[in-house]
N, C-alpha and C positions, 0 to 999 in steps of 0.2 A: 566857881560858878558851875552850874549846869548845862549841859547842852542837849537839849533830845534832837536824834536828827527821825526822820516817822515817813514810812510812806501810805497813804491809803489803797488798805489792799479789802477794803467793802467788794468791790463788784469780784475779785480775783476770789472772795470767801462764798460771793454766790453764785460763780460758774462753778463753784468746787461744791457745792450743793446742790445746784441743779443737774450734774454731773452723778452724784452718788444715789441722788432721788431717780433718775434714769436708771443704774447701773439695778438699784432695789426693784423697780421695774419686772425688770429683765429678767432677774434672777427667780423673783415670784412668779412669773410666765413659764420659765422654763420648769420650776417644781411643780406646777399642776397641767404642765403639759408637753407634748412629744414633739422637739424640734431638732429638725435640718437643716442644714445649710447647703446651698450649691453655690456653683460657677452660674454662669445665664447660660450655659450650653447645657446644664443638668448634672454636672459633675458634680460629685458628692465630697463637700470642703469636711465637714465635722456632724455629729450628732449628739444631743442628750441621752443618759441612761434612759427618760421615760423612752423617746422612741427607739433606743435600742431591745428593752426589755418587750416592747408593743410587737413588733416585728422579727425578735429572736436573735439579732446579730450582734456579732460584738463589730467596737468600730473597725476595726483593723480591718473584718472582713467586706465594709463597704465601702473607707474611703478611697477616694480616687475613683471609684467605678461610679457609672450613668444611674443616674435615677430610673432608667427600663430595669432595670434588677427588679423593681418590685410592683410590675402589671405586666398584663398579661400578653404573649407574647405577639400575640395577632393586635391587639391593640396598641403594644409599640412601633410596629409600621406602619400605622394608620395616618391618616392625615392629619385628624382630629390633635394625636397627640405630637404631631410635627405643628403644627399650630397652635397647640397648648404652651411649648415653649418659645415659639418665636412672641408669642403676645409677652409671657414674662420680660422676655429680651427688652421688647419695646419698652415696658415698665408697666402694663395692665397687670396690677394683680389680679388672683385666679382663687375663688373660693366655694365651697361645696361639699356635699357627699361623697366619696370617692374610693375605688374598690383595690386594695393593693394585696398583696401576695408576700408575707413573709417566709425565713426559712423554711426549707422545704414544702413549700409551696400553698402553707396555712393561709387561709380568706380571710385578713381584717379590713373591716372598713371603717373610714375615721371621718370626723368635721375636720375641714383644716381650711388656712388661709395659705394663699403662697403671695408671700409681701416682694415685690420687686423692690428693693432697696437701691437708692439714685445719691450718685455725689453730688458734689456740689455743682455741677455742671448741668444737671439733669439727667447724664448719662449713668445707666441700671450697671450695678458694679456686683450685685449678689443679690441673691433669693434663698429667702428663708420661709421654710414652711414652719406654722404653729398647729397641731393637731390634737384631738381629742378622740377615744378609740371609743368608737359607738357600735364594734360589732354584733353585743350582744342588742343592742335596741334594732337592727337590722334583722337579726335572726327571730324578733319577736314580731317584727310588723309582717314579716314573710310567713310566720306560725299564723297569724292572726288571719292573714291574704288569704292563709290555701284552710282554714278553718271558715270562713264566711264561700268558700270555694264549695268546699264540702259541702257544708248546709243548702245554700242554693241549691246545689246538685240532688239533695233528698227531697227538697220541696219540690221542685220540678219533678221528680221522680213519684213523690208521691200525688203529684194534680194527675199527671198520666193515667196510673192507678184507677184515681179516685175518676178521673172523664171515661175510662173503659168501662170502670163499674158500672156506672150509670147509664151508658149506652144498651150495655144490655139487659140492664132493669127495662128501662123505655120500652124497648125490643117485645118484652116480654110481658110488658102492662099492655102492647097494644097484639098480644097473641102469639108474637113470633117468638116460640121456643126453641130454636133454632143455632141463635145466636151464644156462643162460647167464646170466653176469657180466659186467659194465661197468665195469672198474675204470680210472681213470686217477690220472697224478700221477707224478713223480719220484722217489719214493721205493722204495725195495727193492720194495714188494708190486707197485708202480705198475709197473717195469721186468721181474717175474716177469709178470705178466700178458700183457704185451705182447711178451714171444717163448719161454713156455712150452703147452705141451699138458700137461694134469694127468688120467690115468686116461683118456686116451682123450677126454677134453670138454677142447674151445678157450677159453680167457680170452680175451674179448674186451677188448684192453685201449686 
């Protein structure tokens, strides 16, 4: 005779799948982005190549040391950032644009999320930051800030100009020859000034 003895191990094959679909997760997150891990005190557990390569260090060089390693150093006394990790603690994750400081003291700034991770009990047992290095979209919205900065600054400069010119046209449409302008600069009104005569009165340009 035969005998089969069989146990069903269905749900044991799909915690062992839903287990590896996590783990593939995880591992795709870490490839296209820079993660950390700490204690809830900010101690630094482990890191990925991305964000070692993002911020210059190797791991050796940060683990065990504080996450102030990499802001800035008036900001690590601040309140703001004593309250940045007591919220972690709690288990508020913390998510945003945010300005760190790698090796030797290089500006990156990243999107990141810092996930308070909770056992089963509820209580936050580890934090993991997931980040994206956005410095260069930082250095371009700041180019573009101090270029619309600029331009302002010409139009404004040229309405000035252009209200003085006209002040002493008026002046001198209604007789008074009197009235003199100092206008410099490169620009069109700058170069009208400096080899026009207007109604008779000289732009001194």
């Amino acid at each position: 005779k035969v005998v089969k003895y069989a146990s069903d191990i269905s749900e044991d094959m799909r915690r062992r799948k839903k287990a590896l679909d996590f783990q593939n997760q995880i591992d795709a997150i870490s490839a296209a982005q820079a993660v950390i891990e700490f204690e809830i005190d900010g101690t630094i557990i482990t890191a990925n190549n991305n964000f070692l390569n993002t911020l210059g260090y190797t791991l050796g060089e940060i683990q065990g040391k504080h996450h102030r390693m990499f802001v800035d150093e008036q900001y690590s006394r601040s309140t703001d950032y004593r309250d940045f990790w007591t919220k972690l603690g709690r288990g508020e994750s913390q998510e945003g644009e945010f300005q760190r400081f790698g090796k030797g003291g290089t500006e990156v700034w990243i999107q990141a999320r810092y996930s308070a991770l909770r056992d089963a009990q509820g209580k936050t047992y580890k934090v993991v930051k997931y980040a994206s290095n956005i410095t260069a979209t930082v250095q371009a919205r700041r180019d573009a800030e101090q270029a619309a900065i600029r331009e302002r600054q010409q139009q404004d400069d040229l309405r000035r100009k252009v209200d003085s010119l006209l002040e002493v046209v008026s002046a001198a449409a209604d007789g008074d020859l009197t009235r003199e302008v100092t206008v410099t600069g490169e620009d069109a009104i700058g170069e009208l000034v400096a080899h026009a005569v207007v109604h008779g009165v000289e732009l001194v340009g």
